[in-house]
Structure formats: C-alpha cells, structure tokens
C-alpha positions in Angstrom: 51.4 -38.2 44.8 49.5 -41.2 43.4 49.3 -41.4 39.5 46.4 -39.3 39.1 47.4 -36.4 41.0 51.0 -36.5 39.3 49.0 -36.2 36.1 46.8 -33.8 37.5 49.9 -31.5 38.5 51.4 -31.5 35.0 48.2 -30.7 33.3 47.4 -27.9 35.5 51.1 -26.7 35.6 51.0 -26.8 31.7 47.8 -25.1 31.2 48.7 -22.4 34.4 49.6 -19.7 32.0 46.8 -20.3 29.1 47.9 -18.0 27.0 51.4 -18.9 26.6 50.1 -22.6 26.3 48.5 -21.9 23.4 51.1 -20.2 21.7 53.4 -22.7 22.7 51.3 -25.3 21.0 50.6 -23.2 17.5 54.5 -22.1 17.3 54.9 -26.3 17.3 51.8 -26.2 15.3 52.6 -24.2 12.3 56.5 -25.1 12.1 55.6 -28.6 12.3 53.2 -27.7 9.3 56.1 -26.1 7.5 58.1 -28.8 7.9 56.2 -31.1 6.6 55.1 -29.0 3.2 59.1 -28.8 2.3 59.6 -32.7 2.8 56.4 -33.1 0.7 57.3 -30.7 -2.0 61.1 -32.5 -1.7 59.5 -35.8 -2.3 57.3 -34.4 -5.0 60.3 -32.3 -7.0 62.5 -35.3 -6.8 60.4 -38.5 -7.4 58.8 -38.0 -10.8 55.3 -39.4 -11.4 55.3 -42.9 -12.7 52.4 -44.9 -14.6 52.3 -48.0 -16.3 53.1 -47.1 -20.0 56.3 -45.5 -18.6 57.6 -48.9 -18.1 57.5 -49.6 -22.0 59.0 -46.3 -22.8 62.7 -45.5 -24.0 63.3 -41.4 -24.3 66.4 -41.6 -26.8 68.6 -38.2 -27.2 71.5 -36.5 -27.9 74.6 -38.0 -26.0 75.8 -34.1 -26.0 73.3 -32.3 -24.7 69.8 -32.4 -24.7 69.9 -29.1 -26.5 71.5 -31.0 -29.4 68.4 -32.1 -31.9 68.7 -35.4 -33.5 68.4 -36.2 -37.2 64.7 -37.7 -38.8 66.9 -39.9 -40.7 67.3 -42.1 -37.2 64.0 -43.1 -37.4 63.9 -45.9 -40.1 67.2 -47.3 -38.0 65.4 -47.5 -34.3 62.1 -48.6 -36.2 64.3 -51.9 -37.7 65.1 -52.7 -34.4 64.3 -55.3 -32.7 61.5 -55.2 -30.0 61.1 -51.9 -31.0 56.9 -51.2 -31.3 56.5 -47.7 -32.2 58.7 -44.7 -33.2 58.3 -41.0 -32.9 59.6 -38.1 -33.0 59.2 -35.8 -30.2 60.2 -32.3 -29.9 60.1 -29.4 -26.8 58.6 -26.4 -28.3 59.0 -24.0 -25.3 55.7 -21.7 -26.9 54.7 -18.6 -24.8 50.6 -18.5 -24.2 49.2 -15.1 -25.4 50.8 -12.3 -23.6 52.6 -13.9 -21.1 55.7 -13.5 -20.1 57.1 -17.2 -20.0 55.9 -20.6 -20.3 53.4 -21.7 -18.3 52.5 -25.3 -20.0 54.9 -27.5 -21.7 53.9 -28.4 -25.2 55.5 -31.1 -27.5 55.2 -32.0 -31.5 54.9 -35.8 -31.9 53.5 -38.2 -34.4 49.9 -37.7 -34.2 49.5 -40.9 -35.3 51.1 -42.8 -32.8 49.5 -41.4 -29.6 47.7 -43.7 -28.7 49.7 -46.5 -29.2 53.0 -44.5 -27.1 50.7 -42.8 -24.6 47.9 -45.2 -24.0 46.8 -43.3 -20.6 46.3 -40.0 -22.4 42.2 -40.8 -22.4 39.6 -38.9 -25.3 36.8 -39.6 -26.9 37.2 -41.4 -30.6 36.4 -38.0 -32.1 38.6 -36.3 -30.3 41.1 -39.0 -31.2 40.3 -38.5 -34.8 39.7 -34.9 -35.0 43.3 -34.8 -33.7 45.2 -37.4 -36.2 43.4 -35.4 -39.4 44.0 -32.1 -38.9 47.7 -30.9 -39.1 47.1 -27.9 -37.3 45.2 -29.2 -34.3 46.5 -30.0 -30.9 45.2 -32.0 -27.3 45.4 -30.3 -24.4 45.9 -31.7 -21.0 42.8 -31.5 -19.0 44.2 -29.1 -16.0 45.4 -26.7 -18.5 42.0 -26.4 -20.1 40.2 -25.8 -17.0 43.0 -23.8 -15.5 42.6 -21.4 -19.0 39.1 -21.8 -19.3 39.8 -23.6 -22.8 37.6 -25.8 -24.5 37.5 -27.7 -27.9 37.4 -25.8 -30.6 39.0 -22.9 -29.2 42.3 -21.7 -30.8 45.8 -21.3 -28.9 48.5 -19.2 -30.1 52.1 -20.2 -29.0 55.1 -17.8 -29.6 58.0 -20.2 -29.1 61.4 -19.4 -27.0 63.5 -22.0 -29.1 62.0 -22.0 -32.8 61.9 -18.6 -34.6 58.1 -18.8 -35.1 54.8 -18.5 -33.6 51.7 -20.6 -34.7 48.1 -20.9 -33.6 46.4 -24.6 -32.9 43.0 -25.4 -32.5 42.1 -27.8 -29.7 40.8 -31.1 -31.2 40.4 -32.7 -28.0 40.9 -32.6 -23.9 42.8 -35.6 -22.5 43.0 -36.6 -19.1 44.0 -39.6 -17.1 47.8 -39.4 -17.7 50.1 -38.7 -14.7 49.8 -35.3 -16.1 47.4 -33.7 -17.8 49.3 -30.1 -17.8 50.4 -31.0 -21.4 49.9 -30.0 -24.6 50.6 -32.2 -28.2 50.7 -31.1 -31.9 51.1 -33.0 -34.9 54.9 -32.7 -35.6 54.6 -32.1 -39.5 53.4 -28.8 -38.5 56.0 -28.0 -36.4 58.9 -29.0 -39.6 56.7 -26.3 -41.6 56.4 -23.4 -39.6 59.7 -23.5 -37.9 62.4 -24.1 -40.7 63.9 -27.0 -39.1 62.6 -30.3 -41.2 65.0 -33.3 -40.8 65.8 -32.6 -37.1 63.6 -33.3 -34.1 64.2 -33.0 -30.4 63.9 -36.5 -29.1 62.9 -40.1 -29.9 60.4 -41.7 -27.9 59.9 -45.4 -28.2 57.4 -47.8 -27.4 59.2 -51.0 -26.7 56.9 -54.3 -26.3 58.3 -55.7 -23.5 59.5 -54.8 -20.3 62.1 -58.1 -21.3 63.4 -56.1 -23.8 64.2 -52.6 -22.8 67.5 -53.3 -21.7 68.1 -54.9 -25.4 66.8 -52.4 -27.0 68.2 -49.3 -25.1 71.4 -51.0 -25.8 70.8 -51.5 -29.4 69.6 -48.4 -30.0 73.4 -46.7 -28.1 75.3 -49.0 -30.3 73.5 -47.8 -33.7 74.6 -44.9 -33.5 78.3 -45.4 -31.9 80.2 -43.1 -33.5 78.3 -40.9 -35.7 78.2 -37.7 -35.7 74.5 -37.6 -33.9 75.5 -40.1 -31.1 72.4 -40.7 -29.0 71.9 -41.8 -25.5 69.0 -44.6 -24.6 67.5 -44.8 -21.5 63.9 -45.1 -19.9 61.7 -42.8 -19.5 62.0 -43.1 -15.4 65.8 -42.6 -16.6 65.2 -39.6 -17.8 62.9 -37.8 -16.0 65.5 -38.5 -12.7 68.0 -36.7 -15.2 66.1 -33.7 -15.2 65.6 -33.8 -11.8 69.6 -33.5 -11.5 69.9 -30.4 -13.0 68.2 -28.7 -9.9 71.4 -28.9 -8.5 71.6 -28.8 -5.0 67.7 -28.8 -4.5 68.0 -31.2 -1.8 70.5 -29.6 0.1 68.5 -26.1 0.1 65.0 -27.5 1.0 67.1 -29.6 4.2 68.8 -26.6 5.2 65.0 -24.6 5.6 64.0 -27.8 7.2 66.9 -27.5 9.5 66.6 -23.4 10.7 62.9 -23.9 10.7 63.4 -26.5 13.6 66.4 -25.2 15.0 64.4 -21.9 15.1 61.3 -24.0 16.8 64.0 -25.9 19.4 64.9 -21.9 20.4 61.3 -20.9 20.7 59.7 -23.9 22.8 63.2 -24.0 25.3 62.6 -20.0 26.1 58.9 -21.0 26.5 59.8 -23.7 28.9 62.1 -21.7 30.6 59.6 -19.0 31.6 57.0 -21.2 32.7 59.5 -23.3 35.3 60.9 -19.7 36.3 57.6 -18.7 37.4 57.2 -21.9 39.5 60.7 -22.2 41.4 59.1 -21.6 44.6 56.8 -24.5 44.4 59.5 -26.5 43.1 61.9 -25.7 46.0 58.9 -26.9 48.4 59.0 -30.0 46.3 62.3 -30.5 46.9 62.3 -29.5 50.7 59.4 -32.3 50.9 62.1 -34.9 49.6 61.4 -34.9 45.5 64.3 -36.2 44.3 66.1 -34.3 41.2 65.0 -37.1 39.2 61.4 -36.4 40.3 61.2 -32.7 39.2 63.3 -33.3 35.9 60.4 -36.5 34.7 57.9 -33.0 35.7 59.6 -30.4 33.3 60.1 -33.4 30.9 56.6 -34.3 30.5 55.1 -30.9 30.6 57.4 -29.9 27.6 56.4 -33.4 25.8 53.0 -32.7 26.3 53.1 -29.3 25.2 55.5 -30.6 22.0 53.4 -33.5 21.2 50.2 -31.7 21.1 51.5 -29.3 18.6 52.4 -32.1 16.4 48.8 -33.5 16.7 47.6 -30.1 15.4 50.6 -29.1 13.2 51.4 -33.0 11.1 47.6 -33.8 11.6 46.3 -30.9 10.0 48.7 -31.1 7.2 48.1 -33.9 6.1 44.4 -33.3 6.1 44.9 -30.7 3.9 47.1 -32.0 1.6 45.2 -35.7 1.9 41.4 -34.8 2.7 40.6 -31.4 2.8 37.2 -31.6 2.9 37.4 -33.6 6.4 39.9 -30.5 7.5 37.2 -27.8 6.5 34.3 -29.6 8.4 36.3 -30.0 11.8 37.8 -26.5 11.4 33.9 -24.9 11.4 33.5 -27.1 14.1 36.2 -25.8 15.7 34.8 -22.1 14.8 31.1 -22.5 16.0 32.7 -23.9 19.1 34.6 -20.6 19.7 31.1 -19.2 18.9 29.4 -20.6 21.7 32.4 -20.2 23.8 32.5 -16.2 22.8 28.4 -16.1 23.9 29.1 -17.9 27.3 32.0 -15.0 28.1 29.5 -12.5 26.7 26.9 -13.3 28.8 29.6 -13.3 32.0 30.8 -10.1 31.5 34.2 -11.0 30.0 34.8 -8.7 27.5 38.2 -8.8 26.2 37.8 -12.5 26.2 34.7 -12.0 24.5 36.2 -10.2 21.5 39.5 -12.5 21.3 37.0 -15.6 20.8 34.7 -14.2 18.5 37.7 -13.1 16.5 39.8 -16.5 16.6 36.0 -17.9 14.9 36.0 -15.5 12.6 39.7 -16.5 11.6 39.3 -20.2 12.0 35.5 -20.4 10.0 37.4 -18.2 7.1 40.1 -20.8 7.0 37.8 -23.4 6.9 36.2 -21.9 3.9 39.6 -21.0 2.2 40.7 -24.6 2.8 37.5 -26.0 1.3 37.7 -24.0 -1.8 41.2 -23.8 -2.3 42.0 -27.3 -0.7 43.2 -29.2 -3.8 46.8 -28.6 -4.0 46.8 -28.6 -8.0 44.6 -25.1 -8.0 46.3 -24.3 -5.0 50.0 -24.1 -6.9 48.6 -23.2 -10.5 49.5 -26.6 -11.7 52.6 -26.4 -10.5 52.3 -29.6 -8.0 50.0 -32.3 -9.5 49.6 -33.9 -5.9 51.4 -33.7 -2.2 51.5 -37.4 -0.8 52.4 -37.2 2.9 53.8 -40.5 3.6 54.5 -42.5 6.6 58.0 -42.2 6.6 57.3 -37.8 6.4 55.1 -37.9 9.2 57.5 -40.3 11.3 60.1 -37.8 10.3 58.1 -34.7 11.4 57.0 -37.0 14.7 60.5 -37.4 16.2 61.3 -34.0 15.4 58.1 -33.2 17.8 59.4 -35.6 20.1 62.9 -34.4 20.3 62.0 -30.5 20.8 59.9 -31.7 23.4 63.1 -33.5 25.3 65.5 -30.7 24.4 63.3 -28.2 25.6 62.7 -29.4 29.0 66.8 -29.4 29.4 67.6 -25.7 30.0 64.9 -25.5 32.9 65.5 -28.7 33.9 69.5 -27.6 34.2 68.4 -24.4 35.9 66.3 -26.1 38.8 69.1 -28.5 39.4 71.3 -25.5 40.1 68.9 -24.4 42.8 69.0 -24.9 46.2 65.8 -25.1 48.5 66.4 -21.6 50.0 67.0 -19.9 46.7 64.1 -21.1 45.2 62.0 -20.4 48.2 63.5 -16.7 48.0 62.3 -16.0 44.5 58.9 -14.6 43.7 56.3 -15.8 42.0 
C-alpha cells in the first residue's frame, strides 16, 4: 500500500459501520464537552475575579471568625494610620428578596459616602451617585440583578434579613455596572445601625490604601493595633480574602476531579468496546493481511490510527464546540444552522431516493440541531444561562490542552484491547471467523 491507499483503508475501515462512527464520535463529543465545563467551573469557583481597585484594598476582620462583628470604635484608629486613604464600615446583611426562600443576591451596608472613592469601578451617573449618598434609605443595585429582576430606579426592594432581626425596604437610587460584579447590592450603613439594633458594631472594615507600596505596612499596622484586645482583627487583601472564602468549600477540588476522572474513565470504557466491535467484525480481512506478510506492527499502527482518528474528531467537535459556546456563541449558533440546513438538503436528496428511514432520522437530527442553535443563541451567555450564578467561563489554553491529551490518550488506550486481541490471532482463526 502506498500512503494514499493506507489512508484510504483507515478512512473507509472507520466510516464502514456509519452509524457506530457517529456515535463513537458524539460519546467523545459530549464527554469531552463535560469535561471541559467542570475544569471551567473549577477554575471559575476557585480563582476569584480580580480588578484593579482590588489591588488597593485591605478587608480587615475578626481574627476569630468572620461571624465575629467588629467594634465602630476601630475606625478613628485604622483612619490614623498611616497610608491608610479611606475607611469604612462594611457589613453582610444576608436579606431574603420578597418571598423567596433564600438569598439570591448579596447585599452589603457601607459608607455611602465613600463609594466612590473605595470602589471606583462601580460606574453611575452623577445623579445616581448623589441620589444615593443623600437619601439614607436608598440603595445601588448591581446591574445583572436589575435586569435579572426586572428592577429599575425608583423601584423599592424589601429585604428580610437571615442574620439581623429585621426587615427593611430600600429604594434603588441608582444601577451600577462595570465592577467585576455587578450581582451586588449597597445600602448606606446608618440605616442598617437603626433598623437592626446593632449600632457600634459592623461586619468588616474595608480599606482603601494609597499605594500598592504600602499595603504590606499597613496590613501589618493595622494587625498590630489591635494585638491583644478583645476585638483582635486580622488584615489582609482583598485577593487574600476572597481565596479564604474560597477555602471553606472544602474539598471542592477534589469532588469536581473525581467527576472529571469517572466521566473519562467512563469515556475510556465506551470508545475501547467500540473499538473492539469494529476490529471483531474485520478479523477476517486482518488475517489476509497478515497471510500477505503485514507485520504485527503493521496492523497495530491500523487499529491505532482508526481509534485516534475516531478520538480526535470527537475532540474537535466536543472542546471546539465548548468553547464556542462558552467564548462566542453567536459563531456556535450560525455554524450549528448551517449544520441543520445541511441535514435539510441531505434529508430532501434521501427523500427524493426513496430512503425513508434515512429520510426521517435526517430531518429529525435538523430539527434537533436548528433548535439547539436557537437555544444556544438565546441562552448562550453563560451569566443568564446560570442565573448569575457564574459571571463568565474562560476556557483557557492550559483547559483545552488538558481536555486535548485526554482525547489523545483514549484514542491510544482504546486501540489496545483490539490491538491485543488481533495479536492473539493466528491466520487460520481469523480466516475461520465470519464477518
């Protein structure tokens, strides 16, 4: 065989049964897919969002717990210090929406005063920005939120909170957006001290530091102020501190890598079988290969690249197609109705032949894929997609190398069972079995 026809014999042989082909590739396909969405939603869980004010910003708490509230008399102290910028006090109110059953969007009672000077990225119009700073019983609410509740300025929002033993009602001053996230919603924390009985203490202390020289000083400053007292804080950046909420997932890691590992484990199982009924179907020919002097090295490099192909295409369609969709759904929705209208024309020309039954699986795999098109364009943007639960899915490199090799080494592990089986075969048993 020259390189063409070798070529042209592991095509063929991979696409004999169509069928099973196909499957092959979509098990690959949506495993692959799977694969990837945990390592994304890993990465996202586990690496907070960063911007550029959060280099600037020290969360200070209670060295206890961050249950524990702090006393307001810390303020004037952190304020003296120096490098220290801005001061304020920042509090988790844990408010129930309405009539639901938990919390659905985080709010937090701050200095109103202060915002823009702390959180420069939260972006509003000056009205907004003053409509919020004079009225005591107004809030900002995070633009997803708004859109996600249908809220708009003006409206009112009534928060039954899970940690203070009161409710209260706000009235949106303004929408901000432009933050890392822009789920949030602020409230002047005056208001809070008033309707919840617990003036003098606040949650935490967030500080606006005014240079990145001087964090370490001040962090460090701030720890030794209050060396033992009986409110002992704990300094850190705010980076520091979302990765310490990130810890008390517990063993997040460990769960999401052990789906990761049955999901391929489970794939490995699938494509081997696969493979195994395709080269059982084709000992015969394989026994006149080797009665016509292929050597074993011959027919294994066969099996091996018909299950690399096989794997590999999968990938294209299962690590390709995921991150379209979690990168550039739009492009995934266009070459999906291409895909569909394809099948169309496809489903016409069996139609026309007579082909019935292939007629009707076409036409219904169009139907499918144009739907999913349609569902991907409208629903593409992962932030809908999860409710706000996921702000964005970035599929790196190093995820789709990851999810690449995996591809690459079901493909080689696949092609071993059959591989093993032909090796075991001798001419005259392989030229006894039926096809």
């Amino acid at each position: 065989m020259d390189g063409m026809t070798i070529a042209s014999f592991i095509f063929k042989n991979a696409l004999r049964n169509k069928r099973r082909a196909a499957l092959s590739v979509l098990s690959v396909a949506v495993s692959l897919f799977l694969f990837v969405t945990l390592l994304v939603a890993l990465r996202e869980i586990t690496v907070p969002v960063e911007d550029v004010g959060a280099a600037l910003r020290v969360v200070v708490r209670n060295k206890i717990s961050i249950a524990s509230f702090l006393p307001a008399r810390q303020r004037p102290i952190i304020e003296r210090l120096a490098g220290v910028e801005a001061v304020s006090p920042f509090s988790w109110f844990g408010g129930k929406y309405k009539d639901e059953e938990s919390m659905t969007f985080a709010q937090f009672a701050m200095d109103a005063k202060l915002l823009r000077k702390i959180f420069g990225e939260a972006k509003m119009s000056e009205q907004e920005y003053a409509a919020f700073e004079k009225d005591q019983t107004s809030c900002i609410l995070g633009k997803l939120t708004a859109e996600k509740y249908h809220l708009r300025v003006g409206d009112r929002v009534p928060l039954t909170s899970t940690i203070y033993p009161c409710s209260i009602e706000l009235k949106i001053a303004g929408i901000y957006s432009g933050s890392p996230d822009d789920r949030n919603l602020l409230f002047h924390h005056k208001y809070l001290d008033e309707a919840g009985g617990e003036a003098g203490w606040v949650g935490t202390w967030w500080v606006k530091v005014q240079s990145i020289e001087a964090m370490p000083r001040v962090t460090e400053a701030i720890n030794k102020a209050f060396a033992n007292t009986s409110a002992e804080v704990r300094a850190e950046t705010e980076r520091a501190f979302q990765l310490s909420f990130v810890s008390m997932w517990g063993n997040i890691k460990i769960l999401v890598r052990s789906i990761c590992t049955v999901v391929v484990f489970t794939l490995l199982l699938v494509s081997a079988s696969t493979m195994s009924m395709a080269i059982r179907e084709r000992f015969r020919e394989l026994a006149i290969l080797k009665a016509l002097g292929y050597r074993q090295r011959d027919l294994f490099a066969y099996i091996l690249a018909e299950s690399f192909g096989l794997a590999m295409a999968g990938a294209v369609v299962g690590i390709g197609g995921a991150w379209l969709f979690y990168t550039f759904p739009a492009i995934l929705s266009v070459l999906l109705a291409a895909v569909g209208l394809g099948l169309l024309a496809g489903a016409r020309h069996l139609y026309r032949v007579g082909a019935h039954v292939g007629f009707a699986l076409a036409l219904v795999s169009a139907g499918l894929i144009v739907g999913l098109g349609w569902w991907v364009y409208t629903h593409g943007n992962i932030t809908t997609l999860t409710q706000n639960v996921f702000l964005k899915f970035e599929v790196t490199p190093t995820i789709l190398a990851q999810a690449s090799l995996v591809a690459a080494l079901i493909g080689i592990q696949a092609s071993v069972p059959p591989a093993l089986a032909v090796a075991k075969t001798s001419v005259v048993q392989g030229l006894k079995t039926l096809d």
